[in-house]
N, C-alpha and C positions, 0 to 999 in steps of 0.2 A: 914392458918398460915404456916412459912416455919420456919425451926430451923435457927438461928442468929450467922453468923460468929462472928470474932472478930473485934472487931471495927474498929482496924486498916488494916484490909484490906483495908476497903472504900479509904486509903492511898496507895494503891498499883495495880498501871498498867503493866498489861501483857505484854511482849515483843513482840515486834511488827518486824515480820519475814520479809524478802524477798518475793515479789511475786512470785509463782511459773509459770514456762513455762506453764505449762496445765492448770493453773485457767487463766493464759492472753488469752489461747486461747481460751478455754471455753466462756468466759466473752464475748470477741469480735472478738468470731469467724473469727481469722485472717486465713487465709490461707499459706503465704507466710511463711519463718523461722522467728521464734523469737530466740533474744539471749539474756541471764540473764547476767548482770552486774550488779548485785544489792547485791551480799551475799559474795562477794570475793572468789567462790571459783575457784579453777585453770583450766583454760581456754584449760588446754591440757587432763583432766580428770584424772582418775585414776591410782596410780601406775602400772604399767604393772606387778611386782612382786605379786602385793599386788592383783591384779585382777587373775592372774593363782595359788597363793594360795589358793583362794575362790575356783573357780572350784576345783582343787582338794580336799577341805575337804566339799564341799557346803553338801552331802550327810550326814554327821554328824551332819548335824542344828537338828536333833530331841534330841538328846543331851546337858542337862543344859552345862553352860561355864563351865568354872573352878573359883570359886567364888574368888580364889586367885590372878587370874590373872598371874601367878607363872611365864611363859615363855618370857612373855612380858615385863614383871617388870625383870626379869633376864637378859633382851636386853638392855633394857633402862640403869639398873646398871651399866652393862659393859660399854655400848656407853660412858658414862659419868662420869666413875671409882668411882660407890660408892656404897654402902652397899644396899643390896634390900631392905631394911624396909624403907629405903630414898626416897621410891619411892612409888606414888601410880598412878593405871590408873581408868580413868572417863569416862561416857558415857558424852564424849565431855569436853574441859574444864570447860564450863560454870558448869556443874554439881561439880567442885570441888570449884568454887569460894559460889557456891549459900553452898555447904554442910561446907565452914568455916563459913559461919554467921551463920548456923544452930550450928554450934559447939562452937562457941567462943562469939555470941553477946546475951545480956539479954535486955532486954527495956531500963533498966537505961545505957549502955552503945552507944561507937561513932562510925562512919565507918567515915572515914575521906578521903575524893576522890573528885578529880581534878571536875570542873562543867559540862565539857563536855566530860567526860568519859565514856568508853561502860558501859553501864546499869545495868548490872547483878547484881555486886555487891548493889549497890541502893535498886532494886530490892529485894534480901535476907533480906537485913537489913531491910527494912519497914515489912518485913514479919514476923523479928523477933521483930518487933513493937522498934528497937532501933532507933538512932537519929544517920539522915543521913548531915553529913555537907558538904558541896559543893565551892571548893576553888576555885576562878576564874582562870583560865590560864595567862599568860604573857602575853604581846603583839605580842611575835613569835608565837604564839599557842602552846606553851609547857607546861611540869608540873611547878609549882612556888614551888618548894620544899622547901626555904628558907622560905615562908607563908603555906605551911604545917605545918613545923617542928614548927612554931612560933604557930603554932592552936593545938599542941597536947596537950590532959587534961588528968587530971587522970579519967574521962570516956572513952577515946581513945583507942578502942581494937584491931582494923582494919584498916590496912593504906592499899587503894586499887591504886594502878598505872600500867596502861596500856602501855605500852611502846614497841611498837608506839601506842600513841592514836587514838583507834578507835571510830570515825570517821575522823579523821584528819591528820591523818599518820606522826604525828613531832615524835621524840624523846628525851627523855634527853639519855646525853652522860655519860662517862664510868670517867671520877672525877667527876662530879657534884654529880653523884647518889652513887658513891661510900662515898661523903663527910656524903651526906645525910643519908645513911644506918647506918654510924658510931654514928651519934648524934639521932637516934630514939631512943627511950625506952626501956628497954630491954622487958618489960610486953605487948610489940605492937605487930602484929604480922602486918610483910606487905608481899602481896601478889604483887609478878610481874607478871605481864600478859605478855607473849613476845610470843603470833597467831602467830606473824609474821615476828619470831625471825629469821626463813630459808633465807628470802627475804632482809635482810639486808649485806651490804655489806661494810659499811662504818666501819675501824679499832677504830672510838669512840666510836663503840657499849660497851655497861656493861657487863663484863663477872660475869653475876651475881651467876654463882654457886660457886666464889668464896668466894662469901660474907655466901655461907653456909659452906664453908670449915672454913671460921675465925668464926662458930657458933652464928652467924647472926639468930633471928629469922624471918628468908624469907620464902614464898614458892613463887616458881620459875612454872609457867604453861605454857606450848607450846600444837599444837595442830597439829592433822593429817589432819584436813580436810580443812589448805590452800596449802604448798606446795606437801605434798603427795596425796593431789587431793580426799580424804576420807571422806567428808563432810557428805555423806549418811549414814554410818554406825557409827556414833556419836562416836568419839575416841579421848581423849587427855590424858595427862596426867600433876601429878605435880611430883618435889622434893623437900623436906623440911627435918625440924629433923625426926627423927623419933615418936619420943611424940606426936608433931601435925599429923603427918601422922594416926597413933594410933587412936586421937581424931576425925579426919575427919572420920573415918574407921567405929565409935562408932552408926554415925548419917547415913549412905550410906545404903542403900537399897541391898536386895543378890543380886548376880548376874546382878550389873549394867553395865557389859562390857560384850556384847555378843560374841558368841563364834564365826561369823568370822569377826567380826572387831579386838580379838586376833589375830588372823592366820593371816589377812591380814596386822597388826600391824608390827610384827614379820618381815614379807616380805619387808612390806616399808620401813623400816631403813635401809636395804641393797640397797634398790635403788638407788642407789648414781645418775648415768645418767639419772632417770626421774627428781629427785629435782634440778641438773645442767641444766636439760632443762627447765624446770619451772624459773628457777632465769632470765635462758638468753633471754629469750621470755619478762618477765617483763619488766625486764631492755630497749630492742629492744622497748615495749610498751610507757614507758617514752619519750624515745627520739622520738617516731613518735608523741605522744599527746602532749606534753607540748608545742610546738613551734603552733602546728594546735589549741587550746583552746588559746594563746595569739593573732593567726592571729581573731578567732573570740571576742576576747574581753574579756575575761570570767576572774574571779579571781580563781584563783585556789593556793594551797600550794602544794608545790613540797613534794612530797611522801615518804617515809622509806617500804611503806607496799607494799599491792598488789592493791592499790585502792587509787582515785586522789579523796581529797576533793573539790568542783567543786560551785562557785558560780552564781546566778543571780539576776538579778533586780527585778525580781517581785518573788512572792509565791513559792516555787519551786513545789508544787502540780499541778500546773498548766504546769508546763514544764514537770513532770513525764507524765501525763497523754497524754500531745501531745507524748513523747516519746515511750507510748507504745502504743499508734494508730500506730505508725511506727514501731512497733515489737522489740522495744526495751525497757528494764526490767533495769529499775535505780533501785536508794532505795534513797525517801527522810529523812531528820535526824531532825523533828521538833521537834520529844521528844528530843532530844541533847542539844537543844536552838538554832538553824539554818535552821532558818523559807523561809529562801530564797535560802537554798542547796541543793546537792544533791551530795550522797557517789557512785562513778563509779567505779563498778571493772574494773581493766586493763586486754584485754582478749588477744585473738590473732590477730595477722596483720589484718585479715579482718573482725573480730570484729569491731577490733578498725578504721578500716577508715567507715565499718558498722557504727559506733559512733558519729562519725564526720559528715558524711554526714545529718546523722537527727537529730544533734546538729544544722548544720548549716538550715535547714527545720525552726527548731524549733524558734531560735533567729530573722531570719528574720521576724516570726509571729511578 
């Protein structure tokens, strides 16, 4: 006899990671280099700031953090001129999306999110056994915020949008989502996701902390580990009111932000030339992939993020699996509903013609 979850787990699948470089090689014992394009993270690695922070405090790791997070959240305030209770840091964003459904959803209540939206959120709500509704995207592959706002009930406690949706990297623009934030509920809380708010360059982006200055109930999430290249040391953060900040605070674990992913935090906002080289390397990425994936055929949508959503004719497990006998690390998005894709991080020059060549291996199979 084994003791008995709750029922509604049997409803809730674990999130399904990037393969790591060392389990491909393990696996199949490649010898040659492999390179990951499968987790988006930044192809030129770690802050340089944020990496000679480390060394010099690394000796202090036998030291709990600071459970406040006080220095970082003092940075962040500043960067973004607002009150530090406005502010909270996570071990990674995902940990702030998964701790509002722990704070805000009961069974009887809604999470109301795009159908092929990152997971996470999904994820929390099934956990907190509430009822997760799933709004198809448009035809562009964007949010349908017009069929949002029309689905929201008085169970509706959670509006989740990804922006850029990940896997898909479209965006809604900066009046649509502004319309939309006006006509939501005041009793809703909607969470913006913007990972991959750095890598955006287009002037219709949403400047959504304004929608917290017109006391909008938003929280606004970005994260260290795509353009500060921090993935390893689990760092994001959000801004919100302070009430919700509070609440999320109520449900978080001590000391969920270790002590040098602060330090290193701290350092990487000053980075300014490693995040300026990260954007120009992307961007460089676009323009060498988009024309080389149209010479081979392939369906793809043009990108906002740091990663090309990427289509094929058959299974895409099947094209994963040729790809990483050739030492390279995709990520396919079956849980998404995109049984025939596959999410490519954009990496460096010769990653990405690395890319291309065992794209082009792969397709002629």
């Amino acid at each position: 006899m084994l003791p008995l979850p709750r029922p509604n787990l049997a409803n809730v699948k674990p999130y399904k990671p990037g393969k790591p470089i060392e389990e491909l090689i393990r696996e199949l014992k490649l010898k040659g280099e492999v390179i990951k394009l499968a987790s988006n993270e930044n192809p030129l690695g770690a802050s340089p700031k944020a990496i000679a922070a480390i060394r010099k405090f690394i000796a202090e790791s036998y030291l709990y953090p600071d459970d406040n997070v006080y220095y970082l959240r003092q940075a962040l305030a500043k960067k973004f001129k607002l009150d530090m209770d406005w502010v909270m840091v996570g071990d990674g964003s995902v940990e702030l999306i998964y701790l509002a459904c722990l704070a805000y959803l009961r069974p009887e209540d809604e999470l109301l999110v795009s159908e092929h939206s990152f997971i996470i959120a999904k994820i929390g709500a099934r956990v907190m056994d509430s009822r997760v509704t799933e709004i198809p995207l448009r035809d562009d592959y964007t949010h349908d915020l017009s069929r949002i706002l029309k689905s929201i009930n008085s169970a509706t406690k959670i509006i989740y949008i990804d922006n850029p949706i990940n896997p898909l990297g479209t965006i809604v623009k900066k009046r649509e989502l502004g319309q939309f934030i006006e006509q939501v509920p005041e009793d809703v809380l909607v969470i913006l996701d913007e990972a991959y708010y750095e890598y955006i360059a287009t002037k219709d982006y949403p400047d959504s902390i304004k929608y917290l200055r017109d006391g909008k109930n938003v929280m606004i999430l970005r994260t260290y580990s795509k353009i500060y290249g921090l993935a390893g040391l689990r760092l994001g953060y959000g801004l919100s009111k302070p009430e919700i900040i509070a609440n999320l605070m109520k449900v978080r674990y001590p000391f969920n932000v270790n002590r040098l992913a602060q330090i290193a935090g701290i350092a990487a906002l000053k980075d300014l030339r490693h995040a300026q080289r990260s954007r120009k390397i992307n961007e460089a990425g676009k323009k060498f992939l988009y024309p080389e994936l149209k010479k081979l055929k392939l369906f793809f949508i043009p990108t906002y993020a740091n990663f090309i959503f990427v289509s094929f004719v058959e299974d895409s497990h099947v094209i994963y699996e040729r790809l990483l006998r050739l030492g390279v690390i995709t990520r396919t998005v079956k849980e998404y509903g995109f049984p025939n894709a596959l999410r490519i991080t954009i990496g460096t020059p010769a990653q990405n013609r690395r890319l291309i060549e065992a794209l082009k291996q792969v397709v002629r199979r």
